[in-house]
N, C-alpha and C positions, 0 to 999 in steps of 0.2 A: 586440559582436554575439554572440547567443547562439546555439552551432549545433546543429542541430535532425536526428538521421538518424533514417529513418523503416526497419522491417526488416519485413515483410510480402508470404511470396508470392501472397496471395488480388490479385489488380491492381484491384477494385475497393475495397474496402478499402484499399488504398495508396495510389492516386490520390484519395482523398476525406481519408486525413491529412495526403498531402500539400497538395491545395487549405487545408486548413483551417490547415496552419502557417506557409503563405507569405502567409496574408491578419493574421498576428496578428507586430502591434509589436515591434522588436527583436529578432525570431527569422530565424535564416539557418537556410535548407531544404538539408542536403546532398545528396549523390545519394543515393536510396534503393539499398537492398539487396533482393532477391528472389529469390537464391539457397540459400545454403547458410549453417552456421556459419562454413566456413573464408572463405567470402568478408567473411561479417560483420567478422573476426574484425580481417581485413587492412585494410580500412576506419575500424574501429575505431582500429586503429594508425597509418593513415595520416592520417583527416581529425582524429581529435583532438575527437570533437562533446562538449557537455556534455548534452545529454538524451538517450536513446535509447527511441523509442519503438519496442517490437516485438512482434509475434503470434508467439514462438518456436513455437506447436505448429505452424500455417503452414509453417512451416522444417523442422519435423521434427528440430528438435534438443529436448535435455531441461534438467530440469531444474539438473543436474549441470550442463552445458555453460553456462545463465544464471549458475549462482551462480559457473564458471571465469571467465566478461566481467567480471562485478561485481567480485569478486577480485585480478583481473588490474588494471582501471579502475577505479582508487579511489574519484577524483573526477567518474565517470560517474556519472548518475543516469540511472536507469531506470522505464519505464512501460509496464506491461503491458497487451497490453488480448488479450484472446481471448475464441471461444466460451466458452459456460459449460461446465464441464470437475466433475469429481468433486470432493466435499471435500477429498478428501486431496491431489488434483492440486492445487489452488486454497491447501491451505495447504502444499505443494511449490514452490510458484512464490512464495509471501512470504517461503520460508526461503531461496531461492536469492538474496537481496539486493538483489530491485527494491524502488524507493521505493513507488511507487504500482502502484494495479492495476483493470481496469476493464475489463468487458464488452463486446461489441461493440453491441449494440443499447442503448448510453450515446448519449445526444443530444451535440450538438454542445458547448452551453454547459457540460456535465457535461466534456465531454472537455476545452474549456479553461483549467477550474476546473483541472484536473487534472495541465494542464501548468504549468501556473504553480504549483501548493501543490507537486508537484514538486520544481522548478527551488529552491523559496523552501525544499527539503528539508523538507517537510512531507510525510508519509502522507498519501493521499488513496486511499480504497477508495471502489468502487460499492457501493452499497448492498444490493444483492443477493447482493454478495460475502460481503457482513457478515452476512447471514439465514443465507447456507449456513454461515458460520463458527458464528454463536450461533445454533440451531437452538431455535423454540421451544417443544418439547416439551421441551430441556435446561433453559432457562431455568427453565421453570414449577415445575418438579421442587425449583430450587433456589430460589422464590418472589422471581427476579426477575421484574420489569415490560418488559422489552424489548419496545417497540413491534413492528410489523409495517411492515418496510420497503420502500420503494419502489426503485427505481433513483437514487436522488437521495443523493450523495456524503457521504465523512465523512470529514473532515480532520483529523486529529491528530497535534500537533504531537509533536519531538523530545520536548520537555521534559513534556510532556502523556503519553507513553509512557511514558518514567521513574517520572513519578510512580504513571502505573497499576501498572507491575512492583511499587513499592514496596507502594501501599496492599495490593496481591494476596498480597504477601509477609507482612502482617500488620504493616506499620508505623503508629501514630498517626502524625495531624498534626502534632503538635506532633516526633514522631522523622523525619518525613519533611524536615521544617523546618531540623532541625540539619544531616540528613545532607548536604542541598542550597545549607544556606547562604541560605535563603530563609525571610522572617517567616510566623510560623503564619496568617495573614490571607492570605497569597500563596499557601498551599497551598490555604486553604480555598477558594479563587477558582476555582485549577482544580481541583479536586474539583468545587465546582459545575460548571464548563463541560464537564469529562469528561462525567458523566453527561449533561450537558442532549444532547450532544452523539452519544452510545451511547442518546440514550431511555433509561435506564433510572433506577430511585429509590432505589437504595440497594448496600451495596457488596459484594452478591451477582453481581450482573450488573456491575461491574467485572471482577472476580473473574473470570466465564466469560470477558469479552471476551479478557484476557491469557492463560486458558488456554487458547481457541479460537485465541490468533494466537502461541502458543509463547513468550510473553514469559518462564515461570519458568521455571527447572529443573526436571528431570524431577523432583524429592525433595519441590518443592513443590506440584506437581499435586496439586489436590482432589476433582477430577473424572476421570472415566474418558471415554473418547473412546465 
């Protein structure tokens, strides 16, 4: 059984995830939290959950303090979901080590996509997340195609990330192939599904997504914030 704490002091908000995790397969609901970090912290330590789904601005704790749980709880995964918050909050909360991350006015089926790509350690952002990260007055500038997003999710996986840092990095297919141990037909796959995946058509708008979401090193930044 997979165990599910929910950390949330808005109570209407907490009672609707938790209605929504005791009604989905395989998941045990532990007691929620609605206090503070220290309480979190101790729950944390005692119940042992593997998801942790939580509104840290609710709590009034920071970003510092999410990416200390992550740190601490290796094999905790995390899902964020809050009001919409400032770019730099929004990529403050991906660098603090949650897996996923999602809005509050995300619908239901959006939020269980979300635990689940989770749990299955896949990235799973709102889609609105992703507009405020690739901004498209940025895009245009660099003659990517980045559609115009909805609230409706994007999941990408471990190895799908990799691969974006690499191509951002300036690696061919055929170099990304060797580095990974994977035939150039297997790269070129997800290269397709990357993009289909980020809306965009070419490997400009790659390129923003991994600088929007801090994948390079600072040396390889192409773009100015």
């Amino acid at each position: 059984m997979i165990k599910v704490l929910v950390a949330d002091k808005n109570y209407l908000s907490r009672l609707g995830l938790e209605l929504l995790v005791s009604d989905l397969r395989g998941l045990q609901l532990l007691q929620s939290v609605s206090s503070d970090i220290s309480d979190l912290n101790k729950t944390i330590g005692l119940l042992k959950p593997d998801l942790l789904i939580v509104d840290h601005c609710s709590l009034s704790f920071s970003n510092a303090d999410l990416k200390q749980i992550t740190r601490k709880n290796k094999d905790l995964k995390v899902l964020a979901i809050t009001v919409p918050l400032t770019k730099e909050d929004m990529k403050s909360t991906l660098n603090s080590g949650v897996t996923s991350y999602l809005l509050k006015d995300c619908d239901r089926e959006e939020i269980i996509d979300a635990i689940y790509s989770t749990l299955d350690n896949k990235r799973f952002l709102c889609g609105k997340i992703a507009a405020v990260l690739t901004q498209e007055s940025e895009v245009v500038i660099n003659n990517s195609l980045i559609k115009s997003f909805s609230c409706n999710g994007i999941t990408v996986t471990e190895r799908e990330l990799e691969i974006v840092k690499l191509i951002a990095e300036g690696y061919s297919n055929k170099q990304i192939a060797d580095k990974l141990i994977l035939s150039t037909h297997t790269v070129n796959t997800h290269r397709k599904n990357i993009m289909a995946k980020l809306a965009v058509n070419n490997t400009a708008g790659i390129v923003m997504f991994a600088v929007k979401n801090n994948l390079l090193e600072t040396n390889h930044f192409l773009f100015s914030n």
